[in-house]
LOKE-628338 format. One record per residue (C-alpha): residue in three letters; x, y, z. Coordinates in steps of 0.2 Angstrom, whole numbers, plus 5000, padded with zeros to 4 digits. Example, Ala and Ser with C-alpha at 12.3 -4.5 7.8 and 13.67 -1.06 7.14 Angstrom:
REM residues 2
ALA506249785039 SER506849955036 
***
This chain:
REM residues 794
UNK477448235129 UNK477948065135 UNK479448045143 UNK480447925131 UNK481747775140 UNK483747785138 UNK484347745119 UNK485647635128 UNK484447495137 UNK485047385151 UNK484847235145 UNK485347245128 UNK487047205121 UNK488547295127 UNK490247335121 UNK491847255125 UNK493647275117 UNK493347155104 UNK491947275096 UNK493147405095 UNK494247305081 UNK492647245074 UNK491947415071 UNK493647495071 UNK493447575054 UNK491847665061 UNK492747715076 UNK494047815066 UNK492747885057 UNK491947965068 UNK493348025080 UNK494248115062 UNK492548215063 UNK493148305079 UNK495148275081 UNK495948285062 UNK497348145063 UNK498648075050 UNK498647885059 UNK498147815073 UNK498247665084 UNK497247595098 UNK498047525112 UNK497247385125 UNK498047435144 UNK497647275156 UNK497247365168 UNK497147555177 UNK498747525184 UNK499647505167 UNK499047685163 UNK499747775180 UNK501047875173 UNK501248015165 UNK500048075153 UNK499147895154 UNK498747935170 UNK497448085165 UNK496747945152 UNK496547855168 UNK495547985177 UNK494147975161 UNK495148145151 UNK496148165138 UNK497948195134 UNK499348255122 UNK500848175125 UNK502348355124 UNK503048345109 UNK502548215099 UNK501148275092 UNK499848125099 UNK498248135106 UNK497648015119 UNK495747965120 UNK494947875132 UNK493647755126 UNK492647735141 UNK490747685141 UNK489747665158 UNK491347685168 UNK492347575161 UNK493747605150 UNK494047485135 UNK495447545127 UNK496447705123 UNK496447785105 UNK498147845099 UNK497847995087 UNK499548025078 UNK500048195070 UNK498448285076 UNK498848445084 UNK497348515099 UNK497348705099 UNK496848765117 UNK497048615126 UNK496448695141 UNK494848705135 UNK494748585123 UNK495248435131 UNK494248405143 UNK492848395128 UNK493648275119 UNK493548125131 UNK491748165130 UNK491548175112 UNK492548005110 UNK491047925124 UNK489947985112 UNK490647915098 UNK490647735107 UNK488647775110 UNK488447775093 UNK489447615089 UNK488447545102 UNK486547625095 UNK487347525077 UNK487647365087 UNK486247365095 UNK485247395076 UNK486147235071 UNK485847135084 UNK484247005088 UNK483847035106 UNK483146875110 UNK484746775106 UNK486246905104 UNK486646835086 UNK486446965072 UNK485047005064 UNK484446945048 UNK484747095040 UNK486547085043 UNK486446895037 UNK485946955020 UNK487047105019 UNK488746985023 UNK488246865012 UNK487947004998 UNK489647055000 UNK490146865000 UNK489346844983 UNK490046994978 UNK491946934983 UNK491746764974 UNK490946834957 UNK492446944956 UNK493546794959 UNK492846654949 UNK494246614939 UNK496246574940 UNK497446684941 UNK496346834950 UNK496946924963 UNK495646884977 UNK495646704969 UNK496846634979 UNK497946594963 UNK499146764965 UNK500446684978 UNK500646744995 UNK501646735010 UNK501346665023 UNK499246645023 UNK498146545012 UNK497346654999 UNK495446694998 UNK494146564995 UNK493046574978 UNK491346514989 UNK490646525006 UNK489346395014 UNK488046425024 UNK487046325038 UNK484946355043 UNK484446285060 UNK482546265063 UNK481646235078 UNK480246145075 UNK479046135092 UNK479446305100 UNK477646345096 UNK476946195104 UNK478246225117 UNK477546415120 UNK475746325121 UNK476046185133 UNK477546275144 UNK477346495142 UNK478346585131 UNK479646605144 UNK480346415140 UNK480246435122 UNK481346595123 UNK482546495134 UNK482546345121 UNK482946475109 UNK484246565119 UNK485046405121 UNK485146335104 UNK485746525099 UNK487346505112 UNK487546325105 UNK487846375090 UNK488846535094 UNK489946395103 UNK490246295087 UNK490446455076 UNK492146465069 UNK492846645076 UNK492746715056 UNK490746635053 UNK489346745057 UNK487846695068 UNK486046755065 UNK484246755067 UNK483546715051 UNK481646705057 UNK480546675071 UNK481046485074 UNK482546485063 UNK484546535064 UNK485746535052 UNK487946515051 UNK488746605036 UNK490446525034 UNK491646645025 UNK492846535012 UNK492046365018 UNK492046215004 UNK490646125003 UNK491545985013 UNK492046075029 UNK490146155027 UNK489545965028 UNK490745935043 UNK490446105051 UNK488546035049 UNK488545885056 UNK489445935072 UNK488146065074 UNK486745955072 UNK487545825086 UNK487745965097 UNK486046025095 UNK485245855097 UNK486145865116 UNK485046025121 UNK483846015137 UNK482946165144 UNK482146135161 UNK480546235167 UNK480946255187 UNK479246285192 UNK478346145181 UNK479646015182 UNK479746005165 UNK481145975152 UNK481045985135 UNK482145945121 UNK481946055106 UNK481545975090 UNK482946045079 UNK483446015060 UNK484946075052 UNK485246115034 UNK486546185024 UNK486946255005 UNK488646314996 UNK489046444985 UNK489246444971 UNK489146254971 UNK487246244975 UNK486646384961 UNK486246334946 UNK486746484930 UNK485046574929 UNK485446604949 UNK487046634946 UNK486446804933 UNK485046884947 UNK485947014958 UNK486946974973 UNK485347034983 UNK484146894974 UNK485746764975 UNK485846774996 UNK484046764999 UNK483946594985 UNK485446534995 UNK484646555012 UNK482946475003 UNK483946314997 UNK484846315016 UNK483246305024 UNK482346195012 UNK483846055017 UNK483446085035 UNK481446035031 UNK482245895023 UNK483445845039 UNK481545845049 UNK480645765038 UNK482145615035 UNK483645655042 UNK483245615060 UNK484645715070 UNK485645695056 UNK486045855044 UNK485545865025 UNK486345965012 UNK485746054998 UNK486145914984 UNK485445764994 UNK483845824992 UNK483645754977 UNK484645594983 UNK483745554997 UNK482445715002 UNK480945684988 UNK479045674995 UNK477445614985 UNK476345754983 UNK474745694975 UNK474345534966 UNK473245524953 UNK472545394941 UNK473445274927 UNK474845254939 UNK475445444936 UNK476045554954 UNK476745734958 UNK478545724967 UNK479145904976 UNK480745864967 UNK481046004953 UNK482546054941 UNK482846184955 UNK483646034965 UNK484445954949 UNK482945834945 UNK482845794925 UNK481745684915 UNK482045464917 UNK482745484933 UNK482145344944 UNK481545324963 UNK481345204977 UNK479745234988 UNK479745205005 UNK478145225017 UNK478245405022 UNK478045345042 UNK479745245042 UNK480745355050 UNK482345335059 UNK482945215045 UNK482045135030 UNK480944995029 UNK481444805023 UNK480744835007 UNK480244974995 UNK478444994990 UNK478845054972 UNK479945114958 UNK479545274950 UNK480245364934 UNK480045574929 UNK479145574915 UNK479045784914 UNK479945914927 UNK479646084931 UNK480646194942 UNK479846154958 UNK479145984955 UNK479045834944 UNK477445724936 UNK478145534940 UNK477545354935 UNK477545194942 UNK478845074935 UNK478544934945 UNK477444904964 UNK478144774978 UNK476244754979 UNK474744824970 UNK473844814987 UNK475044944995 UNK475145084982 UNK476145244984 UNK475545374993 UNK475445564999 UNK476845575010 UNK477845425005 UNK479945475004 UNK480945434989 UNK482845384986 UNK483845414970 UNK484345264961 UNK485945284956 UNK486545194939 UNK487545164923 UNK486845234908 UNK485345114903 UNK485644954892 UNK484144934878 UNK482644834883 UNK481544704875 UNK479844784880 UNK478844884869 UNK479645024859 UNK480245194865 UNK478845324871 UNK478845494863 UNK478645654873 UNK477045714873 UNK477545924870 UNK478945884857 UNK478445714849 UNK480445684851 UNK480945524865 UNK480945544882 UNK482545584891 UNK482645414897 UNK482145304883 UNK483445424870 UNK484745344882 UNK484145184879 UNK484145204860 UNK485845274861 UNK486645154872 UNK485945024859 UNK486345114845 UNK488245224849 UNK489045044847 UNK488845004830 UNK489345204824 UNK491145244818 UNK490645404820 UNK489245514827 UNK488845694835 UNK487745744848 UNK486945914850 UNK486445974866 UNK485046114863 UNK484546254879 UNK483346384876 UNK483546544887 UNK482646544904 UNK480846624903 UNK479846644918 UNK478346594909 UNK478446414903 UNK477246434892 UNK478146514880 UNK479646404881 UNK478446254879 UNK477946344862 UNK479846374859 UNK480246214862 UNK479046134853 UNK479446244836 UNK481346204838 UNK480946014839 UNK480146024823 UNK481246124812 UNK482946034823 UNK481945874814 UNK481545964797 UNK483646024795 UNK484345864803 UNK483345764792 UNK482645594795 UNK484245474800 UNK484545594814 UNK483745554833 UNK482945684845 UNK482645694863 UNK481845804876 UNK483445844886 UNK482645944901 UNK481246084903 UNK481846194890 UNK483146084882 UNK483545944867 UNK484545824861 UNK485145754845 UNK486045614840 UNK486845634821 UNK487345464815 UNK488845474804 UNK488945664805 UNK490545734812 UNK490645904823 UNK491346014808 UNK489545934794 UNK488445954813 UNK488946144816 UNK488446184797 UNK486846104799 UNK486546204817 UNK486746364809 UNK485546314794 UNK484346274809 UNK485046464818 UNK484446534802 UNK482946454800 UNK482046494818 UNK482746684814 UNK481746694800 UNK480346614810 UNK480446744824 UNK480746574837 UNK482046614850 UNK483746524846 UNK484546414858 UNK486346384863 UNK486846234855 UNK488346124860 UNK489245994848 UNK490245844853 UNK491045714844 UNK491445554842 UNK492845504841 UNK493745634850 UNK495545624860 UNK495245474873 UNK493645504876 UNK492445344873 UNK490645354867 UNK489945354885 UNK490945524886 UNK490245614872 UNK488745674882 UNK489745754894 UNK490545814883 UNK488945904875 UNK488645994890 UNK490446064892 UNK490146114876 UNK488546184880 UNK489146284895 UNK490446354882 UNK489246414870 UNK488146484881 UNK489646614886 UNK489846644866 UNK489046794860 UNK487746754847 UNK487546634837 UNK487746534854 UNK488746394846 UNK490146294852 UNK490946124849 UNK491846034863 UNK493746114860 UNK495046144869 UNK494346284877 UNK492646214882 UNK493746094891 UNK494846264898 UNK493146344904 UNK492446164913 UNK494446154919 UNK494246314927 UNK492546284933 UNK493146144943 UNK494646244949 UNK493546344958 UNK492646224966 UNK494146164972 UNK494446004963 UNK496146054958 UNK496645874953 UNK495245864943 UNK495446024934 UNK497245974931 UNK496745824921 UNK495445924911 UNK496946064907 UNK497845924900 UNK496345864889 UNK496346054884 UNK498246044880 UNK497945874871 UNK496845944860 UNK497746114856 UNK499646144863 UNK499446324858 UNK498146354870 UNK499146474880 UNK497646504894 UNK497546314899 UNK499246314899 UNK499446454911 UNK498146384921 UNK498946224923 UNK500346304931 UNK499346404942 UNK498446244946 UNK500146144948 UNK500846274960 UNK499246254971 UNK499746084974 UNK501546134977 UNK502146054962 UNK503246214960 UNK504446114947 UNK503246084936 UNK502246244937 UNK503746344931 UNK503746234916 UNK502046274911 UNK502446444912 UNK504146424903 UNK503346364889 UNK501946504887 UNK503546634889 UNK504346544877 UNK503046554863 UNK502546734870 UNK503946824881 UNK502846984884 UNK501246844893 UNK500746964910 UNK500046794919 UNK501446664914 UNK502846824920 UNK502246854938 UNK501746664939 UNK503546624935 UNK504246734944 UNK503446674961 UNK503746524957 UNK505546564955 UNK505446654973 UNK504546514981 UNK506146384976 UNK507346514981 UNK507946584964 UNK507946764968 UNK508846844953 UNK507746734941 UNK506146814951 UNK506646994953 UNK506946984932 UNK505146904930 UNK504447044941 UNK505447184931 UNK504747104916 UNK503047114921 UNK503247294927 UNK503947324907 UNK502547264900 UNK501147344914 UNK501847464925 UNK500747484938 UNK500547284942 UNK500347294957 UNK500947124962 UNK502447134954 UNK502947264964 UNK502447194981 UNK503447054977 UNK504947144971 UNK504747224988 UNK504747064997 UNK506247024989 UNK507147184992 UNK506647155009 UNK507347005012 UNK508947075007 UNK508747185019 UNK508847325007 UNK507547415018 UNK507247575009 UNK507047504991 UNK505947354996 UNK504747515005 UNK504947614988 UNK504347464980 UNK502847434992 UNK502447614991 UNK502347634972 UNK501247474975 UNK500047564986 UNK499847714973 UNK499347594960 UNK497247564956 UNK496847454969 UNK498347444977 UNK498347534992 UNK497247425007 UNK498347274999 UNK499947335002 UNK499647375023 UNK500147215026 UNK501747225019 UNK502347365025 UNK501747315042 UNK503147175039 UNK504247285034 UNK504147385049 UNK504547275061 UNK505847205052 UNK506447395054 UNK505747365074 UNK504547495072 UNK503047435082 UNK502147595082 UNK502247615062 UNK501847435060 UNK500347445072 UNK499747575061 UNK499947475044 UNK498947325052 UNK497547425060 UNK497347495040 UNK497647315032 UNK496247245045 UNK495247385038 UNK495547335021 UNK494847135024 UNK494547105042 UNK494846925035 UNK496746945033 UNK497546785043 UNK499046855042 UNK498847055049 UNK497646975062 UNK499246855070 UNK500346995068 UNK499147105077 UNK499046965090 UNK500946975095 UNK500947155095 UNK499747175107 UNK500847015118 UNK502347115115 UNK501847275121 UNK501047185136 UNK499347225133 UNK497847155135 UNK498046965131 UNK496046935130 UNK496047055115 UNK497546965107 UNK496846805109 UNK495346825099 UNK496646915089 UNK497546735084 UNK496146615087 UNK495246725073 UNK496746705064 UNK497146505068 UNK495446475062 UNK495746555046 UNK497146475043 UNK497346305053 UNK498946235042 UNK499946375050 UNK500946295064 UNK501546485071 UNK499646555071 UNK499246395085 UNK500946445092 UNK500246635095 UNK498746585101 UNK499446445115 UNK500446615120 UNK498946715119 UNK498146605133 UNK499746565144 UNK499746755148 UNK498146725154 UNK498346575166 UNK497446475155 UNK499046345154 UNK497846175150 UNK497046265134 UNK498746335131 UNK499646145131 UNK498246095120 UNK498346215107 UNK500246195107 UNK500046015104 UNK498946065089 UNK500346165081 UNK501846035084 UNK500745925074 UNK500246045062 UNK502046085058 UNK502445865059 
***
């Protein structure tokens, strides 16, 4: 049998005291195995000489030890002779210490080679980021966190108030960096400078990770930055100072003489910004690996276009199209598909595929979609700059951006050749010509389901053409919306006649056996809203109906306006999704939903005033509304009206009583009363609800020092961290414990600067963290950081 090498290798990643909060869950794990305990802690000694004395001085010597009569046991987490920390295992009784103890120290070194085995698992060797593997699985979870949060007033939404931290964010973003010559570089140099080029752009971008992102491997040439809570705006920024700092790197072979700068591009994707809705109904699985597909298509994009500059998921379609093939009668293939939002009549600029670094004087074409499949178009030439230089294979196109299209003296409008209805582009020109002279009209905005073959939805679509024709009868105007999608405009028709007629034409394709679409109604005139409007308004009402069970049909209401209002809010556009709650309200005042989410909206913003209006209303025509009493109440909290608050929340916990917020912040408030005992019968009662107990570790943490009970509140943050390693708040509060107690101020650093990063606008989380680094000498960093939180808190 061949003699095998050590599980634990050299060379490969170690562990330091910042993996043992990382992977402090599975540490307690494994140690309850061996040493039953009620509640731990682990403690962080700067060096040996702060464990000399009494029973820390056995941990010193590598052995453990139980303190006399307080029932703790003390482990030593020592790995290759160096001891990283000490675990504290309360209520845990040792029978036979004699003999016993002088196992455990050896148990817990095991317990850290495991740890180490599972880092090691999860970890690429070539550049110390994690492995792709890991990638998918955090993003899985990701997913998971934002479809459980996708709408106002949830819990992990960031709509429930909070104290002192920013709630979580419904999306997380996502950057791909490829390498583009490490093969040629491998060819030319040896594989020896290629991994160096590598190496080096992995600790680049390590160095511009924030501390909550995760850095990985994704492939051979390629690595990858999930951003945990990112908008699509600080992923763009994020982005771009990646792709400037990558754009600086220079490996240099010493024996050749040679440097060599790395060819690198750098894309990036949101969720769920970038997924279109039959994405967004595949599994969280399916949803990670599309999003890391979309990430790295924008970084192809950044090569092929960009030049150093980093490219989105949604300019591809601005600026990232190609010409495929060309073929006769003026007809070309574009890689530009409805997977990146491309849609029939769009036009394009083409620019000579060579002109990179900026675009040429002059276009060479203009180009419109005539038919568009998921992962590319069939375009036509509009108009050449000269016949001589036609487009070509290769050539780069630009969106042109423009107004719906005015009618146009040329020949009449061209008929798709699958339906026999308009084009896309020429039903805008017949509408924009026609919408003037109507009083009154509808527009009905058909979508088949999603089939994987189109085949049969080019079959569908062509029987619902004809019997949408054969129901509307003959003053009514079709169009080929999109793949599997029409529109119809209903001269003199309002939405009540139009939503008769679509469920004659339901009926009808029933009886025929054709798949029914969802259909969405919009009418003119409606509220404000002018005749351009009335198409947008068709696909809110469209996205409505398609949340309806069947028949899928829905008019633009006050709550297709709720449902695009709340889409918004989680996007983030909370002004705009105020004004579309408005709309809601406008056009139904009893609408109780928008109403509440208008408050909830209007608190975001910190218009606290007018958010407990909101909610006063909604109490007013129902007193027993859950959402509109626990909103109030906050609200009432954040302006200081206690007694107001603490009857909301006693409301609330009439009507539910195991609402668990409720009784957090009744807590709160007993708390800040110092009434110390009820506020931790509140907060304990809390914890006993369903889903209640990893939320409530932070607030009893508080509580506990508030009582000066370190070692009780180190307990409850250990658990909170546990619970979401994310929390901004238990990681700063874990950061001053650790300062306080004098211990090690390396682990409290990463402590607050995980915890500034989470949440830049709090002034005290800079303040820790400038602390943080004084105790460590590093007084310039520390000035700095300081300077940061004066002007966070100006």
């Amino acid at each position: 049998m061949k003699a095998h090498p050590s599980l634990l290798p050299d060379d490969g990643p170690g562990l330091d005291r910042r993996d043992l909060i990382t992977y402090e869950h599975l540490l307690r794990d494994e140690i309850a195995a061996f040493l039953p305990h009620k509640s731990y802690s682990l403690y962080f000694p700067r060096s040996l000489d702060d464990v000399a004395d009494g029973p820390m001085a056995e941990v010193a010597a590598g052995r453990a030890a139980v303190v006399p009569g307080e029932r703790r046991v003390l482990l030593p987490l020592a790995l290759n002779g160096r001891l990283l920390g000490v675990f504290v295992a309360r209520e845990a009784s040792v029978r036979a210490p004699k003999t016993t103890l002088p196992h455990l120290a050896a148990m817990a070194r095991m317990c850290l080679e495991k740890i180490l085995l599972y880092k090691i698992s999860v970890t690429d060797s070539a550049t110390g980021l994690a492995s792709r593997d890991l990638l998918l699985r955090a993003m899985t979870r990701a997913i998971a966190q934002v479809g459980d949060s996708l709408h106002p007033g949830a819990p992990g939404a960031g709509t429930g108030p909070d104290t002192g931290a920013p709630g979580f964010a419904a999306c997380f973003g996502l950057l791909a960096v490829r390498l583009h010559n490490l093969e040629h570089c491998q060819e030319a140099y040896g594989p020896a400078l290629a991994a160096k080029a590598l190496a080096e752009a992995a600790r680049t971008l390590a160095a511009q990770a924030p501390e909550q992102a995760l850095a990985a491997r994704a492939g051979d040439d390629t690595l990858a930055l999930c951003l945990p809570g990112a908008t699509p705006a600080a992923c763009r920024d994020l982005a771009d100072r990646v792709a400037r700092a990558m754009a600086d790197i220079l490996v240099a072979d010493p024996v050749l003489d040679q440097r060599v700068h790395p060819a690198v591009s750098v894309g990036h994707a949101a969720y769920p910004q970038d997924m279109n809705g039959h994405a967004l109904r595949t599994t969280a699985q399916e949803q990670a690996a599309t999003l890391l597909r979309k990430a790295l298509r924008a970084a192809a994009v950044a090569a092929r276009t960009a030049g150093g500059r980093a490219v989105g998921y949604p300019q591809i379609l601005d600026e990232g199209g190609q010409i495929q093939t060309a073929a006769a009668l003026g007809r070309l293939t574009v890689d530009l598909g409805s997977a990146v939002g491309a849609r029939e009549g769009q036009r394009f600029l083409v620019w000579p595929g060579d002109a990179c670094g900026g675009q040429p004087a002059a276009p060479k074409a203009e180009i419109a979609l005539l038919e568009v499949r998921r992962s590319h178009a069939v375009a036509e030439i509009m108009t050449q700059a000269d016949p001589g230089s036609p487009p070509l294979p290769g050539d780069r196109l630009t969106r042109i951006h423009e107004a719906a299209p005015e009618p146009h003296d040329g020949p009449g409008p061209r008929r798709d050749a699958l339906t026999g209805l308009l084009r896309y582009r020429d039903f805008l020109e017949h509408w924009a010509g026609a919408r003037e002279s109507l009083r009154t009209f509808t527009l009905a905005l058909m979508r088949l389901p999603d089939d994987d073959d189109p085949r049969h939805t080019e079959t569908a679509l062509n029987d619902l053409a004809r019997a949408a024709a054969a129901t509307f009868g003959p003053g009514a105007v079709g169009g080929r919306h999109s793949l599997g999608g029409l529109v119809w405009l209903l001269p003199a028709t309002a939405a009540q006649q139009a939503a008769g007629l679509c469920e004659k034409l339901l009926a009808r394709l029933a009886a025929s056996g054709t798949p029914a679409p969802a259909i969405g109604l919009a009418q003119y005139p409606w509220l404000s809203f002018s005749r351009v409007d009335t198409l947008d308004n068709a696909a809110k009402a469209l996205e409505y109906a398609r949340l309806l069970p069947a028949p899928h049909l829905g008019r633009c209401d006050s709550l297709a306006l709720t449902i695009h209002a709340d889409k918004l809010f989680a996007q983030g556009r909370l002004y705009d999704a105020i004004e579309e709650y408005k709309l809601a309200l406008l056009a139904d005042r009893a609408n109780t939903t928008a109403r509440n989410s208008l408050g909830v909206a209007l608190a975001r913003t910190g218009d606290l005033a007018a958010a407990k209006r909101q909610f006063k209303t909604v109490l007013g025509r129902n007193p027993k509304d859950l959402f509109a009493l626990y909103n109030y109440g906050y609200a009432c909290q954040r302006t200081g009206k206690a007694p107001q608050a603490r009857e909301a929340y006693r409301a609330c916990l009439a009507v539910d009583k195991t609402h668990t917020f409720a009784l957090i912040r009744l807590g709160e408030l007993a708390q800040a009363g110092r009434r110390f005992a009820d506020a931790r019968r509140y907060f304990l009662r809390a914890r006993n609800t369903p889903g209640g107990q990893g939320l409530t570790e932070r607030y009893l943490a508080r509580l506990a020092l508030a009582r000066n009970d370190t070692e009780q509140a180190r307990e409850h943050l250990h658990q909170a961290l546990i619970h979401d390693p994310m929390d901004a708040l238990a990681l700063h509060l874990m950061a001053r414990l650790y300062l306080d107690a004098g211990e090690d101020p390396e682990v409290a650093e990463a402590l607050a600067r995980q915890s500034a990063a989470l949440a830049p606008g709090q002034p005290r989380f800079w303040a820790e963290l400038a602390r943080a680094l004084t105790a460590q000498g590093k007084h310039q960093e520390a000035a700095a950081t300081l300077a940061r939180a004066e002007q966070q808190g100006a």
